[in-house]
VOGU-3710 file (C-alpha; in Angstrom, 3 decimals, decimal comma):
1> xxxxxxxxxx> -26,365/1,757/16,085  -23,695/-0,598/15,251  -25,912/-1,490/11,948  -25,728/2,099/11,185  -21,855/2,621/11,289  -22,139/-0,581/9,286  -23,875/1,036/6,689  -22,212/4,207/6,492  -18,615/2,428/6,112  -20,061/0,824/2,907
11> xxxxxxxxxx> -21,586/4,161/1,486  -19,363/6,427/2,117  -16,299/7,452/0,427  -12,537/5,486/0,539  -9,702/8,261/2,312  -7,016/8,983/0,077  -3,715/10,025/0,895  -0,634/12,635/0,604  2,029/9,820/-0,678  0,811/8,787/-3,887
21> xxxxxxxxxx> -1,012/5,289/-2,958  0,418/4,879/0,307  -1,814/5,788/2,988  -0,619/4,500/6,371  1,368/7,250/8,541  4,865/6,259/10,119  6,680/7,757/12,879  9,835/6,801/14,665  10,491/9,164/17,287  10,213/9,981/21,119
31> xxxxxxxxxx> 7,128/10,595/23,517  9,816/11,779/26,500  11,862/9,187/27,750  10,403/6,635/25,707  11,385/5,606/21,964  8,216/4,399/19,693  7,287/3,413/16,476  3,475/4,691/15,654  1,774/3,372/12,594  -1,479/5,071/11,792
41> xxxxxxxxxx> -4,121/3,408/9,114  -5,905/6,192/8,402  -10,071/5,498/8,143  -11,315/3,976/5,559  -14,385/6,444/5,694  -14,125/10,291/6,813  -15,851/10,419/8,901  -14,409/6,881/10,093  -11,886/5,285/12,791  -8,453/5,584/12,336
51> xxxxxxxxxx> -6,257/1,896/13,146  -3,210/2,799/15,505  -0,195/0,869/16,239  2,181/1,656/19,020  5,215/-0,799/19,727  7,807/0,724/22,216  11,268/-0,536/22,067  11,520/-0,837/25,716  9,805/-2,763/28,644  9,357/0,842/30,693
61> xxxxxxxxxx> 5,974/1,745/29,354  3,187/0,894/31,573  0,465/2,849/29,393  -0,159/4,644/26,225  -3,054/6,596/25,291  -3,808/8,439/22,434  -6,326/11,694/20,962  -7,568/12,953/17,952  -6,988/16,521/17,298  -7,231/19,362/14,238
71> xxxxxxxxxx> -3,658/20,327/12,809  -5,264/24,389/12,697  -8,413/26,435/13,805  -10,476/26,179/17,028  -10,892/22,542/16,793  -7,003/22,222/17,670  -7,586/23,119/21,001  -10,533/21,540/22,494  -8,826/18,093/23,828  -11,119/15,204/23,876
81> xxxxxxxxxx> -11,020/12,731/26,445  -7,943/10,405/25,509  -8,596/6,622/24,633  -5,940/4,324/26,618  -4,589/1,867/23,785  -4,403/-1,608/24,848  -1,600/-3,621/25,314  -0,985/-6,802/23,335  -1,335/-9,888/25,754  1,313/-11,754/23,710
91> xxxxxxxxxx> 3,616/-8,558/22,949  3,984/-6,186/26,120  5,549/-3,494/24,061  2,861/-3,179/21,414  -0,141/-0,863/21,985  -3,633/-0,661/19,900  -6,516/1,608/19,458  -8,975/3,125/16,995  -9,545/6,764/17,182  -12,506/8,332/15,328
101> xxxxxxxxxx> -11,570/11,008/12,472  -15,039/13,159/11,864  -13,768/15,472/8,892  -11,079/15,831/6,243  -8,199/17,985/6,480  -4,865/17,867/8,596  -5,078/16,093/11,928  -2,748/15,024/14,193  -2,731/12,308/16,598  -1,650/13,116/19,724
111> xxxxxxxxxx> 0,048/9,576/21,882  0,663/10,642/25,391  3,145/7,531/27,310  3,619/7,241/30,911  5,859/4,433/32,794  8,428/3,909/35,251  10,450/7,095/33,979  8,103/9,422/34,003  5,087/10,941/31,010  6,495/12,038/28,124
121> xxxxxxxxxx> 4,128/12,779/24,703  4,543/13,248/20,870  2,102/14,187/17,741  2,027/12,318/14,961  0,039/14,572/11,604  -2,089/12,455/10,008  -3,920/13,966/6,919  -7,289/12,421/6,259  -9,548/13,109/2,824  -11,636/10,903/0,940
131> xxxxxxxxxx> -10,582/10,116/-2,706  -13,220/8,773/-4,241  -16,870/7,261/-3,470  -17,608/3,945/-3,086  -20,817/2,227/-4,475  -22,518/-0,301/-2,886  -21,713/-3,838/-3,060  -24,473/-5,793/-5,253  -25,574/-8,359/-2,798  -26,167/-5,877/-0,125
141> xxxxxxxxxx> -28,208/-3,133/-2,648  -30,152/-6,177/-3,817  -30,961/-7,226/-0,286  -31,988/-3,431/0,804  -34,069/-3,650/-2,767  -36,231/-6,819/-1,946  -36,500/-5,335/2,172  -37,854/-2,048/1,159  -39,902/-3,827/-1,018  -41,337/-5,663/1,431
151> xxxxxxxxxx> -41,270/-2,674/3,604  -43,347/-0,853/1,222  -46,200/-3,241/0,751  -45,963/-4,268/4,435  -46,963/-0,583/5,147  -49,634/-0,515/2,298  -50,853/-3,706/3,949  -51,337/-2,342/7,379  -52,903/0,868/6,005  -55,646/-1,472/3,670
161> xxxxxxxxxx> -56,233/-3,755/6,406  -57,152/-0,615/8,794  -59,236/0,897/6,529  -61,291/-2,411/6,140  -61,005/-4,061/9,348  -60,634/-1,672/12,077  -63,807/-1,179/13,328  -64,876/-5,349/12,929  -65,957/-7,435/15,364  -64,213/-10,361/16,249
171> xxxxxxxxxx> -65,399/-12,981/13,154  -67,222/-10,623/11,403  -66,218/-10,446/7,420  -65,297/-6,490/5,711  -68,525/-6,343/3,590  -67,924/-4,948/-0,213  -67,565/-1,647/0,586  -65,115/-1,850/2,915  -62,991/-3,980/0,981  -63,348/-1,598/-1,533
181> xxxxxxxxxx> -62,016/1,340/0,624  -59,306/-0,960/1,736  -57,946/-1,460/-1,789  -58,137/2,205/-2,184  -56,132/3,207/0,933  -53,388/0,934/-0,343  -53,047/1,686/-4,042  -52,654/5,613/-1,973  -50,694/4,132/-0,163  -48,028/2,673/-2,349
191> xxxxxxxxxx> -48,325/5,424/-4,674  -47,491/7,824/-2,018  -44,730/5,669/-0,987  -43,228/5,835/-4,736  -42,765/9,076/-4,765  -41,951/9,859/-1,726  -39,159/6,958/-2,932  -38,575/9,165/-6,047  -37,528/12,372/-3,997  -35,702/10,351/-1,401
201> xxxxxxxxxx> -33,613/9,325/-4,410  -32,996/12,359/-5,752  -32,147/14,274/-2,624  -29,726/11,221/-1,895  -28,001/11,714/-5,258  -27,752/15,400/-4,690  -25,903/15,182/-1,607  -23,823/12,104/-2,812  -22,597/14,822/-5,973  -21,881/17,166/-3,655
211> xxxxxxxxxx> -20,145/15,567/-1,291  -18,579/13,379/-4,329  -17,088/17,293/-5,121  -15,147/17,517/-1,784  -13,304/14,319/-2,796  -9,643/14,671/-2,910  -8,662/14,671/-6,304  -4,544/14,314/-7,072  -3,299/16,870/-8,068  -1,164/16,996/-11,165
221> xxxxxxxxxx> 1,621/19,387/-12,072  2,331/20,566/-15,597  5,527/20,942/-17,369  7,133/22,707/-20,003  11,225/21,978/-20,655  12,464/24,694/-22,851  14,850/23,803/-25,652  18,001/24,417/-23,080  17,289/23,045/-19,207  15,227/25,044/-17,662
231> xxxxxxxxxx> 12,372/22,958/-16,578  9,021/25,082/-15,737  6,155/23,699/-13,368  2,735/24,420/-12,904  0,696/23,197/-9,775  -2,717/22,247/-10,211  -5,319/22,863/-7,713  -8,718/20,613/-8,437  -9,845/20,369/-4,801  -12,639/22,695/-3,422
241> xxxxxxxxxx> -12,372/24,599/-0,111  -15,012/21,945/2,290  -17,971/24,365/3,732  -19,846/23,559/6,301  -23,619/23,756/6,801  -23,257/27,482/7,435  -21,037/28,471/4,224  -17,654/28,817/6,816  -14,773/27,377/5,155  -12,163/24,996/6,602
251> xxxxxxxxxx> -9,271/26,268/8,467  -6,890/23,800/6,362  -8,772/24,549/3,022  -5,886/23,713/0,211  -4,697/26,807/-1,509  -1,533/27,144/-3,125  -0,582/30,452/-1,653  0,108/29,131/1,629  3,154/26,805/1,107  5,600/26,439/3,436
261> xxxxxxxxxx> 9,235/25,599/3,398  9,595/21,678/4,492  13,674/21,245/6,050  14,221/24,196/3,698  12,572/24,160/0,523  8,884/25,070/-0,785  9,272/22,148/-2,667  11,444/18,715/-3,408  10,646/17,298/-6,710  11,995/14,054/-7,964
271> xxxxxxxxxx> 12,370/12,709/-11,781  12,544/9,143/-12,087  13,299/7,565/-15,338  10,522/4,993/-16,085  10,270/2,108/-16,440  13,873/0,967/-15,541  14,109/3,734/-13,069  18,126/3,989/-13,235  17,908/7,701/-13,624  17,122/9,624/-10,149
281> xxxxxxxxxx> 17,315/12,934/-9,309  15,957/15,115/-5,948  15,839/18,622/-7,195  14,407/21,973/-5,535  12,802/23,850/-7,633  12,722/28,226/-6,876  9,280/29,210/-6,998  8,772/32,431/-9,543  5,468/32,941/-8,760  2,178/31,685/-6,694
291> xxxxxxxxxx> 1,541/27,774/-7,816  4,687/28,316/-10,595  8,228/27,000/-10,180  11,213/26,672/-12,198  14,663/24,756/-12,164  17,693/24,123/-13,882  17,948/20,579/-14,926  21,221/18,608/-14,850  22,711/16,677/-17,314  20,318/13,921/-17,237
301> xxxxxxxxxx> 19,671/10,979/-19,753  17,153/10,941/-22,346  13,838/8,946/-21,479  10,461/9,294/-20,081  10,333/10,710/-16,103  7,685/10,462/-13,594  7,471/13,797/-11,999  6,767/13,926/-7,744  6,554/17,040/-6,229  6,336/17,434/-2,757
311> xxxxxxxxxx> 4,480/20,588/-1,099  3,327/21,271/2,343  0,569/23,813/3,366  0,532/26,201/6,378  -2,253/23,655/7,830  0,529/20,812/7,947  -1,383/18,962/5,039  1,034/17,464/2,331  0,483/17,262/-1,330  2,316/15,237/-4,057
321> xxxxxxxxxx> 1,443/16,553/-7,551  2,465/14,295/-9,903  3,334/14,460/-13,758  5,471/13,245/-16,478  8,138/14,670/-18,690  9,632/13,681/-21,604  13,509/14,245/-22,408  14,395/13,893/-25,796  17,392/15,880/-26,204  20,227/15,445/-23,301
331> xxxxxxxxxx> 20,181/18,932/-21,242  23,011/21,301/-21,669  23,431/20,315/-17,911  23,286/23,043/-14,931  26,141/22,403/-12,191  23,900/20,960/-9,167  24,172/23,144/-6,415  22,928/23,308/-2,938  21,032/20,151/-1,722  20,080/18,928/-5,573
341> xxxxxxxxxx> 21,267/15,184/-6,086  20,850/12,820/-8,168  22,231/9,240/-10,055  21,983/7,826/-13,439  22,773/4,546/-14,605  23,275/3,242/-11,415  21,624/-0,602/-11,056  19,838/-1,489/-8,185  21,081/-4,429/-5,756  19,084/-6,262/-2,608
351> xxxxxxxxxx> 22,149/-5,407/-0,384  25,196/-3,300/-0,780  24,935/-0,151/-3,219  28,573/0,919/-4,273  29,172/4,652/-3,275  31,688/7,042/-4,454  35,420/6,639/-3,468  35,329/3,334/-3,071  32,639/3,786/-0,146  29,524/1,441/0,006
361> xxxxxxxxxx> 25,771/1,665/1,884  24,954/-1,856/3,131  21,133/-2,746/3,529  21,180/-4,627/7,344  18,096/-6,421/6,763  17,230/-9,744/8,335  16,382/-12,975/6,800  12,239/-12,104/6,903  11,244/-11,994/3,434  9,122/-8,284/3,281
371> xxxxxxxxxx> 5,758/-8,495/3,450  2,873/-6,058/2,304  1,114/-3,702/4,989  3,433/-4,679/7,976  6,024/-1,792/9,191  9,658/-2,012/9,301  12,564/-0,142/10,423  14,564/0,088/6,916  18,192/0,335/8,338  21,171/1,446/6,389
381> xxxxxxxxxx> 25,151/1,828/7,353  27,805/3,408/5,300  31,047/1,566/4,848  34,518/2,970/4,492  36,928/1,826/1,502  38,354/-0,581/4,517  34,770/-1,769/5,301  34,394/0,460/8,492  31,752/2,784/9,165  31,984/6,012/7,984
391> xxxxxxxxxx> 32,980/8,948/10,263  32,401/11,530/7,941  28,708/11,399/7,274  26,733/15,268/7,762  23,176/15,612/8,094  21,419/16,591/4,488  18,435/19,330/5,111  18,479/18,981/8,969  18,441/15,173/9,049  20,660/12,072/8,353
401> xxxxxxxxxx> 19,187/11,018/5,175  16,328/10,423/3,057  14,154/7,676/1,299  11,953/7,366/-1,282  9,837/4,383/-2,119  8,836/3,756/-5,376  7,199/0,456/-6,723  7,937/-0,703/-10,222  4,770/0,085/-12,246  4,975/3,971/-10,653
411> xxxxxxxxxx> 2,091/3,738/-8,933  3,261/3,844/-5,187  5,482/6,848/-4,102  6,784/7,703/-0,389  9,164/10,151/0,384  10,559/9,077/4,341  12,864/10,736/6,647  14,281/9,058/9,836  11,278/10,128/11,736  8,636/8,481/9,415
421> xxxxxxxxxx> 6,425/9,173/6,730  5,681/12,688/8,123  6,986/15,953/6,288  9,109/17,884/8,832  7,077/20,754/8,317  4,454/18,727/9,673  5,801/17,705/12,936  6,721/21,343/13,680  3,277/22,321/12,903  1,992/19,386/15,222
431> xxxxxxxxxx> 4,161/20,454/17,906  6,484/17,131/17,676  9,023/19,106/19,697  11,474/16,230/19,079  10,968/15,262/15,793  14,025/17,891/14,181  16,033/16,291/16,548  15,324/12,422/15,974  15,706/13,257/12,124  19,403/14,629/12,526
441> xxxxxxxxxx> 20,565/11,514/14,724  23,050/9,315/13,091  24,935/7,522/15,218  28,305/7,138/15,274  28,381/3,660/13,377  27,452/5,502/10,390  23,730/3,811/10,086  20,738/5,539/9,108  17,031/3,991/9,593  13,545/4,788/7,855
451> xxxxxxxxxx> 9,987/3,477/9,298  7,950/2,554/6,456  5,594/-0,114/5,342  4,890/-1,144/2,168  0,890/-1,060/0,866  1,205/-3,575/-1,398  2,925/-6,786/-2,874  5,338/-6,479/-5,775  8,536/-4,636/-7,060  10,185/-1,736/-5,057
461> xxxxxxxxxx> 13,105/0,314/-5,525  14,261/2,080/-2,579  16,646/5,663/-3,218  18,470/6,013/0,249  20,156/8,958/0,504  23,194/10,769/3,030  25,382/13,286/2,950  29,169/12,568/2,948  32,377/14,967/3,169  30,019/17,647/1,181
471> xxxxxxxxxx> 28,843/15,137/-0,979  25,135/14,103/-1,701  24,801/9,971/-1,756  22,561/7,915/-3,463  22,121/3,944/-2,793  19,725/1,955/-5,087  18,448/-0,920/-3,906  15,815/-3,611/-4,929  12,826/-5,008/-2,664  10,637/-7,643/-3,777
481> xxx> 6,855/-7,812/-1,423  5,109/-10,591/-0,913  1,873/-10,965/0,420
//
């Protein structure tokens, strides 16, 4: 059996993710009395087993354990038995387990904690698809080659050797005509093999295409930036509703008539001038009709901009459609309104980012140089003129900031809130009952904190972003991965 699995993680397809290129799920946030980080690998196969992380920031948990369930449908409510996670023998506040995820869509994974206050429980979403399909490694296709090569003639053998032998006596020797039958039998034999071979092959391809046609395929939006500022988008939509063997469509099948508003807006779409990336701006775009929105761009420098735009469906599954755009002529420049930000020519720094009125946003990182695929609370304070912390931050859409990772080539984008990874949208829809309210904390010191982890080595900029005295904030700072 374990062979099997073996086999299937090598054949079937690699899971692909919401964030552009960044896979892993984050959440910072309460199960009842008891404050966790959860990091959640997502398979590397659908279906597949799904790496969780659990590390408690107190000693009072005694035991964690954790469940797979459906975002939406039936499947959401038929509970499986929960998995305990197992503590770390050299870390008493970490927790592991693997949980198996057995189709694509929006999941959630439920981690239930119990210790000496008490239970308490939270759900983290964790959307699971499969990008694209793997082929087989060389080695191991050219060992299954020569074994079903020998497999084949093996069988040929044992069906010759019957026909000629079978009815012997011990010593005797298969006269002529015998042998001859043999040989027959097994040139039958192998020929029947072959083509049975030949259709095996071709009904393995067909289901390989069609299941290579439920693969998650980004999504990319289209743009069209009329001669004044008015920037129109167009979502795409190349992913097929998955069917099952009776024809029933998914509950979470992704449409684009069933967006919902994520801490107040159908969608947040950021421009980022490439490749220098000095030019950021968060924008909300109204929608004007199904799949179309439209916004008013600010005055904005000239340059090439990576387009993100971030969507939630009713299922809880995320989507960032990506894009470019290219501004040749300076916009006449729309007034931003509402909860539309953005900086230009603002260089990037590996500690304190210089705010406006003499304010600052200090990076309080340690001395541990960042390394790729291991999570880390990304804490932030803002700094009065005087060097205090500020006392007149607000919370921006419901929560006391937001992040956005973005690695230097363009490759890797993550938009975080103070909960994690997750869209709030999400953790409503997964019942995190406390999530709104870990998102709005700030404490009093003025800080702000982001889970996150980056996937892979190389150049980051981080956009941190708060809300002070009415006024949208932006911090740029510079991150360097190693391995």
């Amino acid at each position: 059996m374990r062979k099997l699995l073996f086999l299937i993680t090598l054949l079937l397809p690699l899971t692909g993710s919401a964030h552009v290129n960044s896979p892993n799920v984050y959440f910072d946030g309460h199960a009842g009395p008891y404050h966790l980080l959860v990091t959640i690998k997502p398979p590397a196969v659908i279906p597949g087993i799904a790496q969780i992380q659990i590390r408690a920031t107190g000693n009072d948990v005694e035991q964690i354990k954790i469940l797979p369930l459906r975002m939406v449908g039936m499947a959401a409510k038929l509970a499986p038995t929960a998995d305990a996670a197992q503590r770390s023998a050299s870390d008493p506040r970490l927790f592991t387990g693997q949980l198996w995820i057995m189709a694509r869509g929006s999941w959630k994974v439920q981690v239930e904690a119990t210790g000496k206050q008490g239970a308490g429980e939270l759900a983290v979403p964790l959307p699971a698809v499969s990008s694209n399909s793997a082929r087989m490694q060389a080695t191991l296709g050219t060992l299954l080659a020569v074994l079903g090569v020998a497999l084949v003639l093996g069988l040929a053998g044992i069906i010759g050797a019957a026909a000629r032998d079978a009815d012997l006596r011990p010593g005797d020797q298969a006269p002529a005509e015998k042998k001859r039958r043999g040989a027959i039998r097994m040139a039958i034999t192998t020929l029947l093999l072959i083509v049975l071979l030949v259709f095996a092959n071709r009904w393995w391809g067909a289901e390989a295409s069609a299941n290579a046609k439920l693969n998650y395929k980004q999504p990319h939006v289209q743009t069209e930036l009329t001669a004044g500022n008015l920037l129109r988008l167009q979502l795409e939509n190349p992913n097929l509703p998955e069917k099952n063997r009776f024809g029933i469509e998914s509950p979470d099948k992704l449409v684009l008539n069933d967006l919902v508003p994520d801490h107040g807006h159908l969608m947040h779409l950021f421009l980022v001038r490439m490749p220098d990336m000095q030019s950021f701006w968060h924008l909300h775009p109204d929608q004007t009709s199904e799949a179309q929105f439209a916004v008013n761009l600010p005055a904005m420098p000239v340059g090439r901009y990576q387009i993100c735009a971030d969507i939630v469906h009713r299922s809880g599954f995320p989507e960032t459609q990506v894009g470019e755009m290219e501004v040749r002529v300076p916009p006449a420049g729309e007034t931003m309104r509402g909860d539309d930000s953005g900086v230009s020519d603002l260089p990037a720094t590996e500690t304190v980012a210089q705010l406006s009125g003499g304010y600052r946003m200090v990076w309080l990182r340690d001395q541990q140089p960042l390394k790729a695929g291991e999570p880390v609370w990304f804490r932030f304070r803002i700094e009065d003129k005087d060097g205090k912390p500020a006392h007149d931050m607000e919370n921006y859409m419901g929560m006391a900031g937001h992040a956005v990772f973005l690695s230097g080539d363009g490759k890797i984008f993550a938009h975080v809130h103070p909960a994690g990874s997750a869209p709030m949208a999400a953790l409503e829809i997964a019942g995190g009952s406390t999530a709104k309210d870990d998102m709005a904390t700030m404490e009093h010191d003025g800080e702000v904190s982001f889970p996150y982890g980056f996937p892979k080595t190389g150049d980051y900029r981080i956009f941190v972003q708060v809300k002070r005295n009415g006024h949208v904030e932006t911090g740029v700072f510079r991150a360097q991965v190693g391995p």
